[in-house]
Structure formats: structure tokens, C-alpha cells
Backbone as CSV, one residue per row, in Angstrom:
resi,resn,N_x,N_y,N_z,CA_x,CA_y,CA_z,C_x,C_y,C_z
1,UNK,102.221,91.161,122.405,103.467,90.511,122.850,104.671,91.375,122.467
2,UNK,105.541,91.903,123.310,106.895,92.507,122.854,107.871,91.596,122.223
3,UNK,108.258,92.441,121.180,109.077,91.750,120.797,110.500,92.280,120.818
4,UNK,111.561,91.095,120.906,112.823,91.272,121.103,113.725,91.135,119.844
5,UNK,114.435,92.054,119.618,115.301,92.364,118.700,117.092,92.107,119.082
6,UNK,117.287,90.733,118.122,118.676,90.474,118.522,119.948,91.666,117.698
7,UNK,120.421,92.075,118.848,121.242,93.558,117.958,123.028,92.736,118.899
8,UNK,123.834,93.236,117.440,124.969,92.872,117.842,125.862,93.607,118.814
9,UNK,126.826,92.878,119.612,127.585,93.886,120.880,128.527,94.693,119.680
10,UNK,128.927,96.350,120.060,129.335,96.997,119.363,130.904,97.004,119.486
11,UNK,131.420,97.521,118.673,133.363,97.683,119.046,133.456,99.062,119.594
12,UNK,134.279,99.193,120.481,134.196,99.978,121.273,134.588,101.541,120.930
13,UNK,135.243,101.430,119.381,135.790,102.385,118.805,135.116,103.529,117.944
14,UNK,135.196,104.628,118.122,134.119,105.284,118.157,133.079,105.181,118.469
15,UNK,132.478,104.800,119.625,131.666,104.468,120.142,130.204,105.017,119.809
16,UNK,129.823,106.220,120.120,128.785,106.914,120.255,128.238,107.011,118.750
17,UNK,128.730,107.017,117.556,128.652,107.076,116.396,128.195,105.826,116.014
18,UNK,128.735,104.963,116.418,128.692,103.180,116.083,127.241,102.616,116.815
19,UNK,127.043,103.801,117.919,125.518,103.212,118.507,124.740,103.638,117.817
20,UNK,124.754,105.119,117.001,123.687,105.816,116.977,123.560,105.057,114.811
21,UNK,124.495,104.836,114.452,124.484,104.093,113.231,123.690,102.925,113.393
22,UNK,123.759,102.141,114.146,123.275,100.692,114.754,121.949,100.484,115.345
23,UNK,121.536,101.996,115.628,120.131,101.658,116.288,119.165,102.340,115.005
24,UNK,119.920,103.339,114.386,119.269,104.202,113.417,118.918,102.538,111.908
25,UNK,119.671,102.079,111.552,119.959,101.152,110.216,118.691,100.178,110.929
26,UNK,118.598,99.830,112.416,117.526,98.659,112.807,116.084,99.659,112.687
27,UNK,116.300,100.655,113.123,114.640,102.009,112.894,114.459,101.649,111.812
28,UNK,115.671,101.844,110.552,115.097,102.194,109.356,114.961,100.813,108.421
29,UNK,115.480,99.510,108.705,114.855,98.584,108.498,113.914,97.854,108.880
30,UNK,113.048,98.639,109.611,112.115,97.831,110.425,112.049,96.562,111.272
31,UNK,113.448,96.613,111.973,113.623,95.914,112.613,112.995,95.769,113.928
32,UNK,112.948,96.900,114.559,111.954,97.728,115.411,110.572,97.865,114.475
33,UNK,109.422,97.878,115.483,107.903,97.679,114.651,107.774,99.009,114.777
34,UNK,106.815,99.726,114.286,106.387,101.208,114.574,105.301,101.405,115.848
35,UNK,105.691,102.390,116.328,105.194,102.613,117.547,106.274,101.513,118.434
36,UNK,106.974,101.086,118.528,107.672,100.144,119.469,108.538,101.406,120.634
37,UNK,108.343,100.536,121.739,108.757,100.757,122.833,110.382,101.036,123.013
38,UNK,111.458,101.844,123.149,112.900,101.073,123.394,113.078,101.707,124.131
39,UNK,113.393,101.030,125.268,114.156,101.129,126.438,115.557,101.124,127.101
40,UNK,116.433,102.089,127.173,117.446,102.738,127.304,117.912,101.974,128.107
41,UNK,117.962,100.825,129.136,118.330,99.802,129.549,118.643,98.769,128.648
42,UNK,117.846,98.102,128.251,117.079,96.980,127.761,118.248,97.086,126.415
43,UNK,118.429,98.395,125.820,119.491,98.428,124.432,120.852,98.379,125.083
44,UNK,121.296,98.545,126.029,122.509,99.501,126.496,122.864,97.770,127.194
45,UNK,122.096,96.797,127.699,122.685,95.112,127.745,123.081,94.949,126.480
46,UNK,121.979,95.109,125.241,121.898,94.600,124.418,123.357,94.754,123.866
47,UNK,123.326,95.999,123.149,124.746,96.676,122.491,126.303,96.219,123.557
48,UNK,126.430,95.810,124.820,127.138,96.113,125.460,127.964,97.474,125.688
49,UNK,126.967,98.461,125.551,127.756,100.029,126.131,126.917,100.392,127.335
50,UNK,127.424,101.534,128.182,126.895,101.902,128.903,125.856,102.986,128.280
51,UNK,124.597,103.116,129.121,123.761,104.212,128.527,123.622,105.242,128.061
52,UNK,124.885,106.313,128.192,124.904,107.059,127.827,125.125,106.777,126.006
53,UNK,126.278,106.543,125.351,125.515,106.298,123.826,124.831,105.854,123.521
54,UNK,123.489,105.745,124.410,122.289,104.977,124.062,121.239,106.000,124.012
55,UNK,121.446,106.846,124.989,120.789,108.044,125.488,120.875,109.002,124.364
56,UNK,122.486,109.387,123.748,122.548,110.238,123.223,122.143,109.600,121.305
57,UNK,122.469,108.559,121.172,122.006,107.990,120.144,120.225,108.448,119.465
58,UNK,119.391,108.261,120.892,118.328,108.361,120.826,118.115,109.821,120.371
59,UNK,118.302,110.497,121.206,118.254,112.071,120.757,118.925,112.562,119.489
60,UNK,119.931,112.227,118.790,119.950,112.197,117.587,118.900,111.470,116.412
61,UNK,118.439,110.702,117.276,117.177,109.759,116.361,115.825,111.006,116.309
62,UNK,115.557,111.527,117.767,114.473,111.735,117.597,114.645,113.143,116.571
63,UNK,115.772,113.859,116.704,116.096,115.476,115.750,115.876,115.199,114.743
64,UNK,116.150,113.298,114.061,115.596,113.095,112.917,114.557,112.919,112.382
65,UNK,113.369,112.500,113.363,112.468,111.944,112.913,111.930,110.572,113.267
66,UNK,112.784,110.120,113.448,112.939,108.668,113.557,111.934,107.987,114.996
67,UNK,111.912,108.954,115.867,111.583,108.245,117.232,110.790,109.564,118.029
68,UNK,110.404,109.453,118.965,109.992,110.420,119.638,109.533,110.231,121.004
69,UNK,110.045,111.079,121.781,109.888,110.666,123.631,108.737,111.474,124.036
70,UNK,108.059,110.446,124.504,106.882,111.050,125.393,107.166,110.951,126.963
71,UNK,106.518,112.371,127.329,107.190,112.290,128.855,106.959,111.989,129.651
72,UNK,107.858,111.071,131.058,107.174,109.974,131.497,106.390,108.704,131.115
73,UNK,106.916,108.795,129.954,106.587,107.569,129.333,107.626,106.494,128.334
74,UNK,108.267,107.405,127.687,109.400,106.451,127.029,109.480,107.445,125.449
75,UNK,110.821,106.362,124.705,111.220,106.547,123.729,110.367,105.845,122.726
76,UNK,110.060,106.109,121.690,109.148,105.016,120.796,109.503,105.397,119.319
77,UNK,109.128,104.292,118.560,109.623,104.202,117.081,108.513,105.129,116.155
78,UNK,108.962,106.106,115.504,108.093,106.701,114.656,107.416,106.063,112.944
79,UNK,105.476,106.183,113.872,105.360,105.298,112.875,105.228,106.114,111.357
80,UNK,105.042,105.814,110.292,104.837,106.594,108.920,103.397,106.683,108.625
81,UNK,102.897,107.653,108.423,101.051,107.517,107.914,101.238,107.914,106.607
82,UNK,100.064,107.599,105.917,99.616,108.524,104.383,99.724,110.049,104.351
83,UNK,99.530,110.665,105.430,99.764,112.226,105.570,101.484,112.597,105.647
84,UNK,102.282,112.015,106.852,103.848,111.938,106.299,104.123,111.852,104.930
85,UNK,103.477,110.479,104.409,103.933,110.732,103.487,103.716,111.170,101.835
86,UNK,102.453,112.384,102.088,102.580,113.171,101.390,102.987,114.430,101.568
87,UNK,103.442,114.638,102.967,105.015,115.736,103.285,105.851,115.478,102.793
88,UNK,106.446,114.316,102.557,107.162,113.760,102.083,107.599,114.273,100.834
89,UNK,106.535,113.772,100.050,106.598,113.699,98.467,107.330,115.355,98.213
90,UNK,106.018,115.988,98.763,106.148,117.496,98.439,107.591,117.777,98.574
91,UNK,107.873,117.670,100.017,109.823,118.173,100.224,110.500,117.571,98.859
92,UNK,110.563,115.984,98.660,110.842,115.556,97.267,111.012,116.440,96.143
93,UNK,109.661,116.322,95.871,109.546,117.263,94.668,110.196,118.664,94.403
94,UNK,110.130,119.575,95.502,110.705,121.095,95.800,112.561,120.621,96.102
95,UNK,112.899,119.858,96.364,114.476,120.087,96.020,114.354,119.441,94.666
96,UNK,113.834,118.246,94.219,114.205,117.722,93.048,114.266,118.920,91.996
97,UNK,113.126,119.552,91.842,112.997,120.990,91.132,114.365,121.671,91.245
98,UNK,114.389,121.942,92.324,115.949,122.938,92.679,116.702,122.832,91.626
99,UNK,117.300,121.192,91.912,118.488,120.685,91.214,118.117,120.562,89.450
100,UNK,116.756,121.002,88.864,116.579,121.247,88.016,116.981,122.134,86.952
101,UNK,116.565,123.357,88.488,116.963,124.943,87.743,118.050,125.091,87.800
102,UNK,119.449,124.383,88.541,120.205,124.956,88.337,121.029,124.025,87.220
103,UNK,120.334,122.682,86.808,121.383,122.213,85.620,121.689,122.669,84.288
104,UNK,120.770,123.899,84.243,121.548,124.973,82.586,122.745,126.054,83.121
105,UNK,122.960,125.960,84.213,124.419,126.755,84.666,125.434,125.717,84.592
106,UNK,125.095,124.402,85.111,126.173,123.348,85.132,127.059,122.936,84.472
107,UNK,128.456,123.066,85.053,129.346,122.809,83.744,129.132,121.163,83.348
108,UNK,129.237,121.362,81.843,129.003,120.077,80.759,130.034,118.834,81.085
109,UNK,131.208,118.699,81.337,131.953,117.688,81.545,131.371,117.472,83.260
110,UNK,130.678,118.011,83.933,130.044,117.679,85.142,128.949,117.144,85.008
111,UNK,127.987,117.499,84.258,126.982,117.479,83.990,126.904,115.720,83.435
112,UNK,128.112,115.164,82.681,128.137,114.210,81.777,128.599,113.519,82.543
113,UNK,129.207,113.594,83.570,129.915,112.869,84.830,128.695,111.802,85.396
114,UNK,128.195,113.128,85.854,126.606,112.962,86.608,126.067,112.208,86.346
115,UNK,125.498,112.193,84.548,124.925,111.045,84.143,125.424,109.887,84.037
116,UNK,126.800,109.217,83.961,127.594,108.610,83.222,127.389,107.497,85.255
117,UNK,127.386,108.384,86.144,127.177,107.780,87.600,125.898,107.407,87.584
118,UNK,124.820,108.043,86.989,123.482,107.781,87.356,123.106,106.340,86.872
119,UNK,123.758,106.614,85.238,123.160,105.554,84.497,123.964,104.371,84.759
120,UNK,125.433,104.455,85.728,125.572,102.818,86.315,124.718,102.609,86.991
121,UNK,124.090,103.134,87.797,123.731,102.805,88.904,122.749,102.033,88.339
122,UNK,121.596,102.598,87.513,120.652,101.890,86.949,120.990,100.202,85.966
123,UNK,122.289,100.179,85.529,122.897,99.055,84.729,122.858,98.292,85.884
124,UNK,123.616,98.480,86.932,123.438,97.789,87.950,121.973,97.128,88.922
125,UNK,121.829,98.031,88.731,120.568,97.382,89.290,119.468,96.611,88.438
126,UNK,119.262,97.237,86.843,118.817,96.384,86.367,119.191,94.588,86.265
127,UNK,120.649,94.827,86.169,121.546,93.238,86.425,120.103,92.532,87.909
128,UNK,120.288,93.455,88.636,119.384,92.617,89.906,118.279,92.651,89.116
129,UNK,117.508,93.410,88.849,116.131,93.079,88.603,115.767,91.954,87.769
130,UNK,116.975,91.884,86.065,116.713,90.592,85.377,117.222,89.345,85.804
131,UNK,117.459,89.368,87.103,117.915,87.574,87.591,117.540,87.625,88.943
132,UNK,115.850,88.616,88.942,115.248,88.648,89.780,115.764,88.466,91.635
133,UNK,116.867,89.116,91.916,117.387,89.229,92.703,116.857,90.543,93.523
134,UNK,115.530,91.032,94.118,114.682,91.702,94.082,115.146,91.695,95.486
135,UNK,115.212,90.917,96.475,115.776,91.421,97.612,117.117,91.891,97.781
136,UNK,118.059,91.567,96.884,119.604,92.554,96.942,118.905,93.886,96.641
137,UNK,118.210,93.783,95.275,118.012,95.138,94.972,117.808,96.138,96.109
138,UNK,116.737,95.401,96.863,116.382,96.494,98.383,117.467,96.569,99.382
139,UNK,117.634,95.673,99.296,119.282,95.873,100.216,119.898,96.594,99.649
140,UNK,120.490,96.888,98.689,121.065,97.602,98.183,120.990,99.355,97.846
141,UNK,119.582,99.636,98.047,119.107,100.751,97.982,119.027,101.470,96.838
142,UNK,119.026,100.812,95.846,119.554,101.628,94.676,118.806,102.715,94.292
143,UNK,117.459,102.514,94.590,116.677,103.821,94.414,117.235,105.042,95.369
144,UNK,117.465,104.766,96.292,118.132,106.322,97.055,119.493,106.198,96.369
145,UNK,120.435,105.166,96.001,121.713,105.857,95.410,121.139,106.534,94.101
146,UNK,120.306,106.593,93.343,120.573,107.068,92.199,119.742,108.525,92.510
147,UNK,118.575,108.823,93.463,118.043,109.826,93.289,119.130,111.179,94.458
148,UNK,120.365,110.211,94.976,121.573,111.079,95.684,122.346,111.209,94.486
149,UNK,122.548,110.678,93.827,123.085,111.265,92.714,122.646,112.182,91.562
150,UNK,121.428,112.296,91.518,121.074,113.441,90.757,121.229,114.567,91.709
151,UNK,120.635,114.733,92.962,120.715,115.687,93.887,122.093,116.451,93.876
152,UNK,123.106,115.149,93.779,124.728,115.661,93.802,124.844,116.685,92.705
153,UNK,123.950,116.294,91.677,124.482,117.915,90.120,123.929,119.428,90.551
154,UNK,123.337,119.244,92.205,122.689,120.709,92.280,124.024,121.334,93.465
155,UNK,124.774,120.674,93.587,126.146,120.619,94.135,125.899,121.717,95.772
156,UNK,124.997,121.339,96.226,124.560,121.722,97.625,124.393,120.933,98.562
157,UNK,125.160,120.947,99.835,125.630,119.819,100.551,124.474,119.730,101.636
158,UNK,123.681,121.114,102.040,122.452,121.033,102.617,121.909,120.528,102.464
159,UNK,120.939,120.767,100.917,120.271,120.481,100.235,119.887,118.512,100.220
160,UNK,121.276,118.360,100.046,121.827,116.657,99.971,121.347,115.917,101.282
161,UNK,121.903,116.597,102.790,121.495,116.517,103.609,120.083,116.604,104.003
162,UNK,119.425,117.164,103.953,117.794,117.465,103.975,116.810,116.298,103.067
163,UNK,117.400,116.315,101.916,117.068,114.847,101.267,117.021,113.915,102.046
164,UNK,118.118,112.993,102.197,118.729,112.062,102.939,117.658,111.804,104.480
165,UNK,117.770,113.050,105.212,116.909,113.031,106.253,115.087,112.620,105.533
166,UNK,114.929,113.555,105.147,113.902,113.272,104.456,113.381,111.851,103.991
167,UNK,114.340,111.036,103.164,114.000,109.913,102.777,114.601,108.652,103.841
168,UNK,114.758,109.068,104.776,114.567,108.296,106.219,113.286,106.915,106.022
169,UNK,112.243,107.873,105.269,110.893,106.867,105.638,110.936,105.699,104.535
170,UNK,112.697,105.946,103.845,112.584,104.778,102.498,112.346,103.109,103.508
171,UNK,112.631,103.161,104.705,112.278,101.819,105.463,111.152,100.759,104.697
172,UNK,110.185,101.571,103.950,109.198,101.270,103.667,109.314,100.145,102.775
173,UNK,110.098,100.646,101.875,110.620,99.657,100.253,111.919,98.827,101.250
174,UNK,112.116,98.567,102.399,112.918,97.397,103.012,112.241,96.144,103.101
175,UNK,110.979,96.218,102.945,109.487,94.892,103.336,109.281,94.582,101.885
176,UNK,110.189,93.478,101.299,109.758,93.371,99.739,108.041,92.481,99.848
177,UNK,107.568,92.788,101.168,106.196,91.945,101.233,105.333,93.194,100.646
178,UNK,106.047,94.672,100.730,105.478,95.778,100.404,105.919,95.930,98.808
179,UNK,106.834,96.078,98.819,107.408,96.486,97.560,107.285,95.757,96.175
180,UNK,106.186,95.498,95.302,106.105,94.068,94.599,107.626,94.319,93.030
181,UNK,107.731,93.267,93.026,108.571,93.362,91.703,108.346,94.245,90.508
182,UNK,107.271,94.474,90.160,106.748,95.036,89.628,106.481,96.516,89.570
183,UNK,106.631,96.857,91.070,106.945,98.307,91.361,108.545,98.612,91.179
184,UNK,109.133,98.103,91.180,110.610,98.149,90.861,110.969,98.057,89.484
185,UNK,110.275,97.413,88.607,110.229,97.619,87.279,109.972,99.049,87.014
186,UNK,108.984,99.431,87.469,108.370,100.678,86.793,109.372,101.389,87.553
187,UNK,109.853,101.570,88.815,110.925,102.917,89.198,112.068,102.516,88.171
188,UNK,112.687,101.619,87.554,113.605,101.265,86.981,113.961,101.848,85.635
189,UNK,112.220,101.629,85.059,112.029,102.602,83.626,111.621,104.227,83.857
190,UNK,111.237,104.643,84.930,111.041,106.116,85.297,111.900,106.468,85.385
191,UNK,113.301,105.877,85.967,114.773,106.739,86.349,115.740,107.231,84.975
192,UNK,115.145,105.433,84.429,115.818,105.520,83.246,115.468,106.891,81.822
193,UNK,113.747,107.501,81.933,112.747,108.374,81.618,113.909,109.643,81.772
194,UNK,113.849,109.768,83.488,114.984,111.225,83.974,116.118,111.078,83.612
195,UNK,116.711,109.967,83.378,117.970,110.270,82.803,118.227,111.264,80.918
196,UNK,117.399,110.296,80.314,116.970,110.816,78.795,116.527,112.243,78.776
197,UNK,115.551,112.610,79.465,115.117,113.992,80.006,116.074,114.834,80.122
198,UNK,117.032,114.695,81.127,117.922,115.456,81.623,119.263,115.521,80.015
199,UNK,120.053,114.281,79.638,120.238,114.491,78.341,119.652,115.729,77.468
200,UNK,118.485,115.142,77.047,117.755,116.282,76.060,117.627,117.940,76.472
201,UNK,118.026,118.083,77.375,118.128,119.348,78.535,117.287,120.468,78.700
202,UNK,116.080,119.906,78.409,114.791,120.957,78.149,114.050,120.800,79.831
203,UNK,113.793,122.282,80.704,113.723,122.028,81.399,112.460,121.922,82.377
204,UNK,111.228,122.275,81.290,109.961,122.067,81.511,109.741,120.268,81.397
205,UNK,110.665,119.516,80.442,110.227,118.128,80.147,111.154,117.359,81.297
206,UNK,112.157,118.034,81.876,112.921,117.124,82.654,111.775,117.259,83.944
207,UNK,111.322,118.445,84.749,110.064,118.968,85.599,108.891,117.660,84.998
208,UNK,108.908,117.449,83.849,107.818,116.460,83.951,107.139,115.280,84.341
209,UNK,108.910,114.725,84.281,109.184,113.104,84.347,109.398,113.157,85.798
210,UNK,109.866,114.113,85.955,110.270,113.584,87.581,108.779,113.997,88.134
211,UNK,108.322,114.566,88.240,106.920,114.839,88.377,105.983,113.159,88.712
212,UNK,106.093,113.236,87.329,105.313,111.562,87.208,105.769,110.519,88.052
213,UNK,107.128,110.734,87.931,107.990,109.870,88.535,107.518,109.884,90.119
214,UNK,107.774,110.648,91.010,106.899,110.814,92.066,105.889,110.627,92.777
215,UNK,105.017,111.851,91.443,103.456,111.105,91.946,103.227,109.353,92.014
216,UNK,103.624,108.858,90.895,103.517,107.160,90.806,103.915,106.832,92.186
217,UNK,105.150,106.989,92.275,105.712,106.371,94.117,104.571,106.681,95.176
218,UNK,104.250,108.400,95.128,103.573,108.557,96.001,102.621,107.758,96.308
219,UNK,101.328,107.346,95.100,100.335,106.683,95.045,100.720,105.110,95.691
220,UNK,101.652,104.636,95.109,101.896,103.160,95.272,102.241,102.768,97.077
221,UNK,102.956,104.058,97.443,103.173,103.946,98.848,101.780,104.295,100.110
222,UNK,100.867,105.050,99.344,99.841,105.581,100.155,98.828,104.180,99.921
223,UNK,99.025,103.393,98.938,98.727,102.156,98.808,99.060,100.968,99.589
224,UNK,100.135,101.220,99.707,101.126,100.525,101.012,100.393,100.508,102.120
225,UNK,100.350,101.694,102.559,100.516,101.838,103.740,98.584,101.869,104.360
226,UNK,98.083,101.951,103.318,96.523,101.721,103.363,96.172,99.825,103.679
227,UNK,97.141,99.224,103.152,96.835,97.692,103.224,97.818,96.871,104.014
228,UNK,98.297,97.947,105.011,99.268,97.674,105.752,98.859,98.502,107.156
229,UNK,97.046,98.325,107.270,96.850,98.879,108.504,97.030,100.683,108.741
230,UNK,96.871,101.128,107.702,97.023,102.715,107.703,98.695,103.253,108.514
231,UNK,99.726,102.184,109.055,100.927,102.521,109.055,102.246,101.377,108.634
232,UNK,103.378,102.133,108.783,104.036,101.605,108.171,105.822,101.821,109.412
């Protein structure tokens, strides 16, 4: 049975940006199922624009990842497997490293900045976790704000970018039917792990935690996505 996705009419102001934000935030919340059909009509009632920022929306989706057109056949939602996402991890891991090697060049009142941002982020979110407010938490994203903020101390705007694209497939931790409380505990005390790490500024032990830190996600998501029909 297809299913229909109620999407709001857009403001007309900046238009093309406002579609391609609007269809990208419904991809990446799974609002759209994987493998789903969208039809360049069918959105372009929906949104009230004409097709063309619908058209071009899409093609920015697919450069991301997000979607992919088969020809003569249509636009469709890209689904996530266990193999993505241990591409995934790897890209992860190889910038996280980056921003490793370069934090013994980093100037110290930056460096202390850095942390001083990281570790709200985590105060904050712990606030959600102890009054079990476990769906703000995911709404909220806090796991990608805090691992964009370490990225920010390797002060490379590519780099930042390529992340970001990369963790596109966070959609995953949007399904708290996926995500148990309990896995959010443990990313909560792992971040908190890299923060102390990074403090102590030794740079084989900071390589460690984030290491662990990783692999754990990795496993828990290839777990996911194994009891979730091999996609996601």
C-alpha cells in the first residue's frame, strides 16, 4: 500500500532552498519509508511550488546520498544496509582521527573553548536523559551536535562538511523504536570518556576512546538494522 506523507505548503521565499530543506529533514526523518517512490508531481501539489524546486531539490538529494533515480523509472528513497553502514563508520573514524592529530598544534584558549561547548552540550542532554525525555533527546540531535563540535577543533570547513554529509544516515537514531534508552546512556558516558581524554591530551588514549566509542555505535546499529529487516 503507498503511503502518503502530509508535507506542509512552503513560503514562497527563498524558494528552492526551502524545498530542498523540506524534502531532505522528511528523507532524513523517515518520514518517507526506504526504497519509497516520490514523484515529482505528486510533491510539487503537495508543497504548493511548481516542479521545478522539486526537480532541482531532488538532484541535490541524490549528490547526497539521500535518493537515487533510476531511469525510466523514478526517484526513490535511499535505503541504509549493514555494509553502508560500515562505510560509514570507517569515513567516521578517519576524520575523527584527523581532528586528533591536529589538537597538539591547537591553540589552548581554543582548545578550552571547544571543550567548555562540548561539555554543555552533554549537561544538556543529560538534563533529557534524567527526566527521561528520550524523544526530545532525538529530536534534538544531540549526538551529531556534540560530535560537530569536536570536528569544529580540527578547524576545517570541508572536513565539517563531509561529516555532516556523511552522517546523513543519523535518520536511524530518529525511530526511538530503534534507539533504546539505554543506548543513549552509554553514548552519553562515551562522549563524556572523549571529553576527559581529550583534557588529559595524550594522543594515543584520546585515538582510543573514540575508537570504542564507534565501534559500540557501529555494532548497535548493524544490530538495528539486522532486526529491522536488514534495512533501515
Amino acid at each position: 500500500m503507498k503511503q502518503t506523507v502530509e508535507l506542509p505548503k512552503i513560503d514562497t521565499t527563498n524558494l528552492w532552498d526551502k524545498t530542498y530543506a523540506l524534502l531532505k529533514e522528511n528523507i532524513i526523518r523517515r518520514k518517507f519509508n526506504p526504497n519509497q517512490k516520490l514523484s515529482i508531481p505528486e510533491l510539487s501539489v503537495q508543497l504548493g511550488v511548481s516542479r521545478t524546486p522539486v526537480r532541482d531539490a531532488l538532484n541535490r538529494l541524490e549528490m547526497e546520498g539521500l535518493v537515487k533515480t533510476v531511469s525510466k523509472v523514478g526517484t526513490f528513497v535511499v535505503a541504509i544496509t549493514a555494509h553502508d553502514v560500515l562505510n560509514i563508520m570507517d569515513t567516521r573514524l578517519m576524520l575523527e582521527y584527523w581532528v586528533v592529530e591536529k589538537l597538539a598544534g591547537l591553540d589552548r584558549d581554543r582548545l578550552k573553548q571547544g571543550l567548555s561547548r562540548m561539555e554543555n552540550i552533554l549537561n544538556r542532554s543529560l538534563e533529557k536523559v534524567e527526566n527521561n525525555e528520550f524523544d526530545e533527546y532525538l529530536k534534538e540531535d544531540y549526538n551529531l551536535q556534540f560530535h560537530i563540535e569536536f570536528m569544529e577543533l580540527g578547524q576545517n570547513k570541508n572536513n565539517i562538511e563531509m561529516y555532516l554529509r556523511t552522517m546523513n544516515y543519523r535518520y536511524i537514531t530518529y525511530k526511538s523504536s530503534i534507539v533504546s534508552n539505554e543506548m543513549v546512556e552509554v553514548a552519553q558516558k562515551q562522549h563524556r570518556e572523549i571529553v576527559e581524554s581529550i583534557r588529559r591530551g595524550e594522543t594515543q588514549d584520546i585515538k582510543r576512546v573514540i575508537h570504542l566509542h564507534l565501534e559500540d555505535s557501529k555494532e548497535r546499529l548493524l544490530k538495528a538494522i539486522e532486526q529491522n529487516s536488514g534495512v533501515v
